[in-house]
C-alpha atoms as a printed R data frame, in Angstrom:
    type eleno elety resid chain resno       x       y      z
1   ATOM     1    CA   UNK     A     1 241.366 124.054 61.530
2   ATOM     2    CA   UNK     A     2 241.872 125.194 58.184
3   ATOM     3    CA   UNK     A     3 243.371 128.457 56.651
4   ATOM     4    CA   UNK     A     4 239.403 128.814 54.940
5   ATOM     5    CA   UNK     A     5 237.847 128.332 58.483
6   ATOM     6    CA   UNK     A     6 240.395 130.647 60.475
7   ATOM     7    CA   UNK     A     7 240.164 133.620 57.871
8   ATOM     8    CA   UNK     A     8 235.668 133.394 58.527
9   ATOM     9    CA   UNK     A     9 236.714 133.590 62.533
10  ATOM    10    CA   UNK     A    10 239.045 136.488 61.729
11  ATOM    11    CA   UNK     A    11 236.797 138.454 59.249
12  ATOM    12    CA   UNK     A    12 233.618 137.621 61.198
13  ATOM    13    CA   UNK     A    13 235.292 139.252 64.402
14  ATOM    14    CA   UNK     A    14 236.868 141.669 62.022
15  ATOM    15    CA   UNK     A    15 233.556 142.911 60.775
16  ATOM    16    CA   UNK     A    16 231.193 142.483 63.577
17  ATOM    17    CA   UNK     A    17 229.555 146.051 63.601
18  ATOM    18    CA   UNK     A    18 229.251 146.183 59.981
19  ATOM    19    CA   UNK     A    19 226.003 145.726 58.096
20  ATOM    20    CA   UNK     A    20 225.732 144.483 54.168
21  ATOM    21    CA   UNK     A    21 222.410 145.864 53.119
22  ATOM    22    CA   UNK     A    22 220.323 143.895 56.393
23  ATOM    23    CA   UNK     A    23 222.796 141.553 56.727
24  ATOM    24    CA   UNK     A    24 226.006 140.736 58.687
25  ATOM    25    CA   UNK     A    25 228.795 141.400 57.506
26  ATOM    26    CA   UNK     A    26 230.097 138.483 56.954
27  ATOM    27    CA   UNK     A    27 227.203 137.592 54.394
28  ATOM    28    CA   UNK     A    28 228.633 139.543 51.577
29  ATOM    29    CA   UNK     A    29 232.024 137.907 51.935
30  ATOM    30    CA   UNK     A    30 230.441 134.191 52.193
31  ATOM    31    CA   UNK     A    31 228.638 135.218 48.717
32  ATOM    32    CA   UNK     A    32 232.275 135.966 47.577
33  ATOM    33    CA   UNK     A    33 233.987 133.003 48.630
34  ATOM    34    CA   UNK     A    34 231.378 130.795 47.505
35  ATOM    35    CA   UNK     A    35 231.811 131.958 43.584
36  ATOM    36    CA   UNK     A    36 235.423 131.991 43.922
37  ATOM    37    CA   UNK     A    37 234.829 128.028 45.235
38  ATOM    38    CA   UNK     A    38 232.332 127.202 42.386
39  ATOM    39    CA   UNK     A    39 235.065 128.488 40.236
40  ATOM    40    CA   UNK     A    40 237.319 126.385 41.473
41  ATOM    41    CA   UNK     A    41 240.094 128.205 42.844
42  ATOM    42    CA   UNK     A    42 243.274 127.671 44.973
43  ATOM    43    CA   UNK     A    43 243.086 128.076 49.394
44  ATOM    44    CA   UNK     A    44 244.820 130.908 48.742
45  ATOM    45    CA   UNK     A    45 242.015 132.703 46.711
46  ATOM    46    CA   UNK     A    46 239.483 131.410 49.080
47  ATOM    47    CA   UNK     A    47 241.132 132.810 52.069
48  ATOM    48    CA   UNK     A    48 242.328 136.213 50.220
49  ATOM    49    CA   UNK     A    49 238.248 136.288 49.135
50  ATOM    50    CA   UNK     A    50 237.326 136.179 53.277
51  ATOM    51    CA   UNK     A    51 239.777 138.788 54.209
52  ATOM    52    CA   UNK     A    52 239.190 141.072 50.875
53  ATOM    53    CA   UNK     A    53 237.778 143.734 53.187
54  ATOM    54    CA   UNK     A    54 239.632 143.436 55.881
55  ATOM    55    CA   UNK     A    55 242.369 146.176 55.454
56  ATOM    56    CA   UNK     A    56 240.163 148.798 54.306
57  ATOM    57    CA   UNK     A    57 237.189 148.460 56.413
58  ATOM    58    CA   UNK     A    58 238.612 146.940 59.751
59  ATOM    59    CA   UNK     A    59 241.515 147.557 62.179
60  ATOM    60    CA   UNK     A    60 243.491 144.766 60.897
61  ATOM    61    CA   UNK     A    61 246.655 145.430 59.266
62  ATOM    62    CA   UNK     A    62 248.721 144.375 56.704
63  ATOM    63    CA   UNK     A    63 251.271 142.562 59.332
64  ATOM    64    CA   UNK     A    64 248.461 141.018 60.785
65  ATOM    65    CA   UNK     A    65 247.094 139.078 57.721
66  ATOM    66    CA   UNK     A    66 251.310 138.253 56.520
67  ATOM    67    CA   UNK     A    67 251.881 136.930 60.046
68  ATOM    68    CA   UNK     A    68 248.769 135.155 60.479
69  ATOM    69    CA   UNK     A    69 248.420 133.434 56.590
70  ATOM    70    CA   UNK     A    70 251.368 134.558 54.882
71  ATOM    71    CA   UNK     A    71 252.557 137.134 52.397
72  ATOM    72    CA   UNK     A    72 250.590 135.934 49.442
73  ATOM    73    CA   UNK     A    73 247.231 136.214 51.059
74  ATOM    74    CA   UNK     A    74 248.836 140.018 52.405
75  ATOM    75    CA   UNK     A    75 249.234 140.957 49.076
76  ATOM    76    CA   UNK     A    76 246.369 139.995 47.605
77  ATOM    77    CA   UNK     A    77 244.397 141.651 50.124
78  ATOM    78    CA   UNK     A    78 246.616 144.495 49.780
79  ATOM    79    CA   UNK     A    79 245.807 144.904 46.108
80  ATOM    80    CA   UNK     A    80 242.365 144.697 46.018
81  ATOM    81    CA   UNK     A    81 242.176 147.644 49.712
82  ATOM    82    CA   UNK     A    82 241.278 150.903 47.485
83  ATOM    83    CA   UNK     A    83 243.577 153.862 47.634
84  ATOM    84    CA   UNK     A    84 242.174 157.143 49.484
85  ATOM    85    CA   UNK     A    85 240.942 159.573 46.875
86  ATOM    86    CA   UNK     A    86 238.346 162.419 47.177
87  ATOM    87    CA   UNK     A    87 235.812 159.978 45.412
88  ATOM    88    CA   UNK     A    88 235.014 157.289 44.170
89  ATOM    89    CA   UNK     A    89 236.246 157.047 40.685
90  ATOM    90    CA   UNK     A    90 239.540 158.220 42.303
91  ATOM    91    CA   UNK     A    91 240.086 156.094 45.026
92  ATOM    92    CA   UNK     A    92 239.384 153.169 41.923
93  ATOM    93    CA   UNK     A    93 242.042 155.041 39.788
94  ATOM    94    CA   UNK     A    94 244.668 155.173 41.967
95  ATOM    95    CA   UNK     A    95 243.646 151.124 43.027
96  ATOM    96    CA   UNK     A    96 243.253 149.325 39.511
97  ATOM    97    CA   UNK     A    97 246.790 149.018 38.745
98  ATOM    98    CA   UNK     A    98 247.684 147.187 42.513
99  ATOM    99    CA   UNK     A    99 244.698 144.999 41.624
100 ATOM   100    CA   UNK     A   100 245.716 144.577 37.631
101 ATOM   101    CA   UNK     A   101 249.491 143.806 39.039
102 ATOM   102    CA   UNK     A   102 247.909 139.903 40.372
103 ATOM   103    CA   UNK     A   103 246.068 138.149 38.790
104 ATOM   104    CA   UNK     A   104 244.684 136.441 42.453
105 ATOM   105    CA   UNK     A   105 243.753 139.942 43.274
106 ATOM   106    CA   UNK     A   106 242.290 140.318 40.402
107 ATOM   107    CA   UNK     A   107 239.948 136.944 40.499
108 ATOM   108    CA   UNK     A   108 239.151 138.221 43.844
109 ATOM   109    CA   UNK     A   109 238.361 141.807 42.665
110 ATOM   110    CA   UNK     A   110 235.843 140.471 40.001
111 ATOM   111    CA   UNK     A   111 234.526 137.824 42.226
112 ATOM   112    CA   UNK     A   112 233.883 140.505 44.812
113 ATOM   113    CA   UNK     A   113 232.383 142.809 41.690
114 ATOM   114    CA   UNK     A   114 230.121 139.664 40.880
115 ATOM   115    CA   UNK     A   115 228.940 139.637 44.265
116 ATOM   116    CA   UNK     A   116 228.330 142.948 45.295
117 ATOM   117    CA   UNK     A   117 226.547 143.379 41.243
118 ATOM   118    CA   UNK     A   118 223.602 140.520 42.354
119 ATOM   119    CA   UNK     A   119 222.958 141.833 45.738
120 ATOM   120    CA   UNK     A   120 222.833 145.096 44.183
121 ATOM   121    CA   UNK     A   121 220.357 143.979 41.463
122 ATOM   122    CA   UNK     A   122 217.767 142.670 43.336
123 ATOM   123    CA   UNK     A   123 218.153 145.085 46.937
124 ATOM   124    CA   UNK     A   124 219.629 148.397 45.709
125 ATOM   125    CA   UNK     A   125 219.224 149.613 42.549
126 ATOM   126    CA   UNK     A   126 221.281 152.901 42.620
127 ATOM   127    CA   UNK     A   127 224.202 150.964 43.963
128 ATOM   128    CA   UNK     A   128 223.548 148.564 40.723
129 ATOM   129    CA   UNK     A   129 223.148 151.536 38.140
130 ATOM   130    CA   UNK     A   130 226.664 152.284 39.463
131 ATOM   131    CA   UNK     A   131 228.358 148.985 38.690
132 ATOM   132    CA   UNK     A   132 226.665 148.976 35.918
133 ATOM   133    CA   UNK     A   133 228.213 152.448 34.872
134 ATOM   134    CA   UNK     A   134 231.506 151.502 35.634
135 ATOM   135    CA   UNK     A   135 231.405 148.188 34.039
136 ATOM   136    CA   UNK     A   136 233.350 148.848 30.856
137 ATOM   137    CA   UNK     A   137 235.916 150.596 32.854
138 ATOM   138    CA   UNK     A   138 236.278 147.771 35.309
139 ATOM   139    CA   UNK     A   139 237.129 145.861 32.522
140 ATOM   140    CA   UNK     A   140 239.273 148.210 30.826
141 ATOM   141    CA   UNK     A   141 241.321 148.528 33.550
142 ATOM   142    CA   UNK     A   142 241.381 145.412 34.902
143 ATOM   143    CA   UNK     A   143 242.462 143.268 31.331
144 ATOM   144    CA   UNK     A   144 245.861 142.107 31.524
145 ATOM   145    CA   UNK     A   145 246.816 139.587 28.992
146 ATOM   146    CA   UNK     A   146 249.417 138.375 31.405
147 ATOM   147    CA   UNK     A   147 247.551 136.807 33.539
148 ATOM   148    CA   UNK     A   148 247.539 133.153 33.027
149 ATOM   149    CA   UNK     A   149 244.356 133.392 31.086
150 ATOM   150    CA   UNK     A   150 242.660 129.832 31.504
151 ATOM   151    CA   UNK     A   151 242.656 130.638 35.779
152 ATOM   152    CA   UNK     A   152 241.513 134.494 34.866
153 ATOM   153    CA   UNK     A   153 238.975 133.871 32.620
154 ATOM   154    CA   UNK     A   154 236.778 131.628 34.688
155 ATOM   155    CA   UNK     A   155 236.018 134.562 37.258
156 ATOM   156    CA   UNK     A   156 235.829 137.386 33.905
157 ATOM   157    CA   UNK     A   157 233.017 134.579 31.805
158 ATOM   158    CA   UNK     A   158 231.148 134.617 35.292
159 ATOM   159    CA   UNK     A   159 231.052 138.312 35.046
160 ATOM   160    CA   UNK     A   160 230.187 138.172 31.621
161 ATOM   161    CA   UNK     A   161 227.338 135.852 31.691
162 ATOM   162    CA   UNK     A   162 226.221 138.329 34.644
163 ATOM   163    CA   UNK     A   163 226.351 141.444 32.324
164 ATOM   164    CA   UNK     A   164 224.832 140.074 29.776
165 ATOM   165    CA   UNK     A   165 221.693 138.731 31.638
166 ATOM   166    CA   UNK     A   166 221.681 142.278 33.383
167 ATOM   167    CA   UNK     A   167 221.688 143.959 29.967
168 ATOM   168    CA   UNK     A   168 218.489 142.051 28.621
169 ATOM   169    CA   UNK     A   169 216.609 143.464 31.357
């Protein structure tokens, strides 16, 4: 069994009660993990991408994910798990600079951002005026010419070509 395939038995179990719009749970991450595979990135991102929720919306913790798939994945996850805040722009505040730190957790971040943006656009509109509100500051934030920019900029041009499509509406 694969890293890919344990992570979906994990996060599936993980995330049984919860509900993405009418769907399981463990539709929203599948969406995820299937741009950050069209993209073209490493097992690491894939599996990182299936447990991107997992520390802020389950039970699991941090020592779970490092003992069952390793530190990198931990971190990763780790990065992208918002802070608490008393709101939303807060809790993304205090969470951008974790996220900014890696540039995995960053692919996974924008991957996740591309994700939640099309089922937004078609199902939930006030959900998608917000993304689209805090676009410029997702990007803002999130730039960091560090990164090795040939592996970051696949996920940001998917964004991109997103945005602008959502902007000639």
């Amino acid at each position: 069994m694969t890293n890919k395939e344990r992570a979906l038995l994990v996060a599936e179990k993980a995330h049984a009660n919860q509900q993405y719009d009418i769907y399981p749970y463990i539709y929203h991450i599948k969406q995820v993990v299937k741009i950050i595979e069209d993209l073209g990135y490493d097992e690491t991102v894939v599996v990182a991408a299936v447990l991107h929720d997992t520390l802020e919306d389950t039970d699991l913790s941090y020592n779970d994910l490092n003992k069952a798939f390793g530190e990198e994945v931990a971190e990763i996850v780790y990065a992208v798990t918002d802070e608490l805040g008393r709101n939303r722009k807060e809790r993304k505040t205090k969470t951008y600079p974790k996220i900014k730190a890696n540039w995995k957790a960053t692919v996974v971040k924008i991957c996740d951002r591309i994700a939640n943006m099309e089922q937004s656009k078609r199902y939930n509109q006030k959900l998608f005026k917000t993304y689209k509100g805090e676009h410029e500051d997702f990007c803002k934030q999130l730039h960091n010419a560090e990164h090795p920019s040939i592996e970051v900029d696949k996920a940001w041009q998917r964004l991109f070509g997103l945005i602008e499509e959502v902007f000639k509406l």
